[in-house]
N, C-alpha and C positions, 0 to 999 in steps of 0.2 A: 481591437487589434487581436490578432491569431497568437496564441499560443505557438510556439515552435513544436515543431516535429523533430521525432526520434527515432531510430529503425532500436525495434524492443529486440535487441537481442537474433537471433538464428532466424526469428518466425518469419521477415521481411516487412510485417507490419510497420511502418510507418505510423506510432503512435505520441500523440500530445505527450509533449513535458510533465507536463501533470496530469495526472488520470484520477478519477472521479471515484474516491472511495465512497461508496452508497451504504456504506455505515451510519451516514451524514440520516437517510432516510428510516432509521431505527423504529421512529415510533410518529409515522407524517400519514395525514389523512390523502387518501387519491390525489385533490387539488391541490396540495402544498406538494407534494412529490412529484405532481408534472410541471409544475413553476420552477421548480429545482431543475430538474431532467432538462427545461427546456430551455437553462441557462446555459447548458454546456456546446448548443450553436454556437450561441453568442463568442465563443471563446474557440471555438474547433476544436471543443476535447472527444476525443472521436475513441476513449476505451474507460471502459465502465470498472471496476472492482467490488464485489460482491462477497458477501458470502452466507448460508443458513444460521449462521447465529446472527444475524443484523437483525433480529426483531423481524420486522414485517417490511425489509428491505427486496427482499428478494422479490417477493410479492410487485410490489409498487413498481420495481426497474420492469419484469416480465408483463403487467399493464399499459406500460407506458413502450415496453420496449415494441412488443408485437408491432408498431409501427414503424417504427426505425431500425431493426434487427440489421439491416445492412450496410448501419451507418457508424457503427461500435463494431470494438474488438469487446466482447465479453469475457469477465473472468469471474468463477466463483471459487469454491471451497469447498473442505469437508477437514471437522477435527476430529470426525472418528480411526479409527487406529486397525482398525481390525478390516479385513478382505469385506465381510459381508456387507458391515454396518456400515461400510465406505460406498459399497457400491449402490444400498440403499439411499441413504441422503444424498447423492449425484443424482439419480434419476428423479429423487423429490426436488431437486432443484432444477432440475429442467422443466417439470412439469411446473413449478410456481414460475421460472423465467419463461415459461411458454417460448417454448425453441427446441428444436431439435438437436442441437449443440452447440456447443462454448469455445472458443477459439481456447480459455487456458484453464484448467483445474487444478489446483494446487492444494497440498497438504500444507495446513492450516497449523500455527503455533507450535511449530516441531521444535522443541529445543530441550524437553525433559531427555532425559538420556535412555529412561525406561522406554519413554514412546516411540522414540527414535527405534531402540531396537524391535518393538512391537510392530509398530506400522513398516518400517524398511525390511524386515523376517518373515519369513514363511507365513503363509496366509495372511499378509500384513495390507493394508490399505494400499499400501502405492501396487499391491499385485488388481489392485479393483482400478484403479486410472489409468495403468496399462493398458487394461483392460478396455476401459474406454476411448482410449487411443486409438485402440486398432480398429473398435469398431467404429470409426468413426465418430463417433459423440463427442471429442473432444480431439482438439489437436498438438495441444502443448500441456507440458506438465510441470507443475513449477514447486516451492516451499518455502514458505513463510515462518517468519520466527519473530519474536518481540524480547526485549529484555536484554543486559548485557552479557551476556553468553549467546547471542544470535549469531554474530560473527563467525564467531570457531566451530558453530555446530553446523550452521550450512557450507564450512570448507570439509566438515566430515561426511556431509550427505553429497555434494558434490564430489566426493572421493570415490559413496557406495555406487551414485547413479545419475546421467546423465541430464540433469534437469535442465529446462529451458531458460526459466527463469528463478531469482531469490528475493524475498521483500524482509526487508532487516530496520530499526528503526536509524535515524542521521540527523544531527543538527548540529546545534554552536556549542549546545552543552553536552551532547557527545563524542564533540570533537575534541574537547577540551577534558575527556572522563581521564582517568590512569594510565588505562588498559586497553578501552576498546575501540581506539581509534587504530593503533597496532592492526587489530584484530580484523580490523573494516578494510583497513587499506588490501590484509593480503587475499581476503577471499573476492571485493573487487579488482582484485592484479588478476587473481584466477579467475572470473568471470568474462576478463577483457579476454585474455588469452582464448575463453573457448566458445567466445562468442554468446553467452549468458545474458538473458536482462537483469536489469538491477532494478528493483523498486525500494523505495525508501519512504518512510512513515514518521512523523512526530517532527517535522520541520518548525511547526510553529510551536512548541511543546515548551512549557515554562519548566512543566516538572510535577510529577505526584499533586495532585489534592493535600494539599493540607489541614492537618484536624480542625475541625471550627471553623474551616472558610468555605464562604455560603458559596456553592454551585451555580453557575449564573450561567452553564454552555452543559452544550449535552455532551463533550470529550469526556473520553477516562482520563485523559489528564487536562492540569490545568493551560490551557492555551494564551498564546501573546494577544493582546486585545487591539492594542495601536497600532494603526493604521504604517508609520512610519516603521515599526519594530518589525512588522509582519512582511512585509515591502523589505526589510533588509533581509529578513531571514529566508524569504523563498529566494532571490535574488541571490544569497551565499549558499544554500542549494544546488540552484540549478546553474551556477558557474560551473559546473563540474559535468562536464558533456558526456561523463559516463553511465549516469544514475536519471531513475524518475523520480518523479514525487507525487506521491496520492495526495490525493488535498485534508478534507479536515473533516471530523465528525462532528460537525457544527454546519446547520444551514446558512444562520448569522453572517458567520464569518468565512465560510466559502466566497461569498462574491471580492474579499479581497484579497482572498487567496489567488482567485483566476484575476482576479487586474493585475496582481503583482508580478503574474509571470506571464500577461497579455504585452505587459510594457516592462519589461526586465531592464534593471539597470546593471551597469557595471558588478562585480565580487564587491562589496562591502570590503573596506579596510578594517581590520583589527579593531582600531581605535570606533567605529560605528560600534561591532559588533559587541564590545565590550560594552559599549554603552547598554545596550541592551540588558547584559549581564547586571548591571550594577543599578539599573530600572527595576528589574526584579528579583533583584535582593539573590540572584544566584552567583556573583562572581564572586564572593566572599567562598560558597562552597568549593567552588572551583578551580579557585586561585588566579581566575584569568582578572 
């Protein structure tokens, strides 16, 4: 079954629910990275997510993509801060995604307040995406942030500059934090208003690694493993017709990430989601 479609925001693109963060391809030899890649038929996820710190991701997608370039929206990155060193690492990533441009380049983990003011100021990185903008290389400009301060910092960059799109992290136990569900709600009110896409990250996300617990997934965090939990959690995600979800930095567990929003069920009630909570020893932190 198809994945649903989403119009991402201003671009027109028409893109999958979920989009293919290629973070998943970190550290995947050629053949295991076009087994991957060539799952996302299967599913009609028709936009890629990228970026130059994935390890040897960039690499693999521009391999594999040279043949299907017209069948993806691509997007990559740059966390450098500075005009030059922005503009450098863009055109090294065109040259690894072998393409003459990316539907979307966005500034990558903006949420320190120094970098914010480095990269958005004078000789600052988003003056090198501009940049690439106009000359075409790129057509949409977007910025990303992780952490709980994402929220208010992209209603501050959305204040300084028109951006196309935001990717901010979202789940059950985000929804449930103090403060930054507040915070979520009013920068996606501002998004709807000005026709912004929304990307969202850590859907399946248990929470931090914890000290002495053996690593068994390539995520920086620790991910839901079950089948049913993961199935609830994309599922109370993607009820929410405003937002996307990039999938998971895990090969593994990618394929139930795309079944679970192949066959979308209704929003989870509460009482599911909790469950979840109380499976992984989070709803004590919580209070849900």
């Amino acid at each position: 079954m198809a994945i649903e479609k989403r119009a991402f925001g201003r671009t027109g693109h028409m893109s999958s629910a979920v989009i293919f963060g290629a973070a998943a391809l970190w550290d995947t030899d050629i053949g295991t990275a076009e087994r991957v890649l060539d799952l996302l038929f299967e599913h009609e996820v028709n936009h890629i997510d990228v970026a130059p710190g994935y390890g040897t991701a960039e690499l693999r997608v521009g391999e594999w993509m040279s043949r299907h370039r017209k069948d993806f929206f691509l997007a990559t990155k740059t966390k450098e801060r500075s005009y030059r060193q922005a503009k450098e690492q863009f055109h090294q990533s065109l040259e690894r995604l072998k393409t003459d441009k990316v539907d979307l380049i966005q500034l990558h983990s903006l949420t320190h307040p120094d970098e914010w003011d480095q990269a958005l100021g004078p000789g600052g990185a988003l003056e090198a995406l501009v940049e690439a903008r106009d000359q075409g290389l790129a057509k949409y400009i977007g910025v990303t942030g992780h952490g709980w301060t994402a929220a208010a910092m992209h209603q501050r960059s959305l204040a300084k500059f028109d951006f196309d799109s935001i990717l901010l992290p979202w789940n059950w136990v985000a929804a449930n934090h103090p403060t930054y569900p507040a915070e979520f709600e009013k920068v996606i009110s501002c998004c709807t208003e000005q026709n912004v896409a929304v990307q969202t990250i850590k859907a399946i996300a248990r929470g931090p690694w914890g000290a002495g617990v053996s690593r068994n997934q390539t995520t920086w965090y620790q991910a839901l493993e079950k089948e049913e939990d993961i199935n609830n959690s994309v599922s109370w995600v993607l009820s929410d017709p405003r937002i996307f979800l990039n999938s998971v930095g895990d090969i593994a567990l990618l394929p139930l990430v795309l079944q679970a929003a192949s066959q979308p069920k209704d929003c989870p009630d509460r009482e599911e989601m909790v469950k979840i909570g109380n499976n992984t020893g989070l709803a004590s932190i919580f209070g849900i």
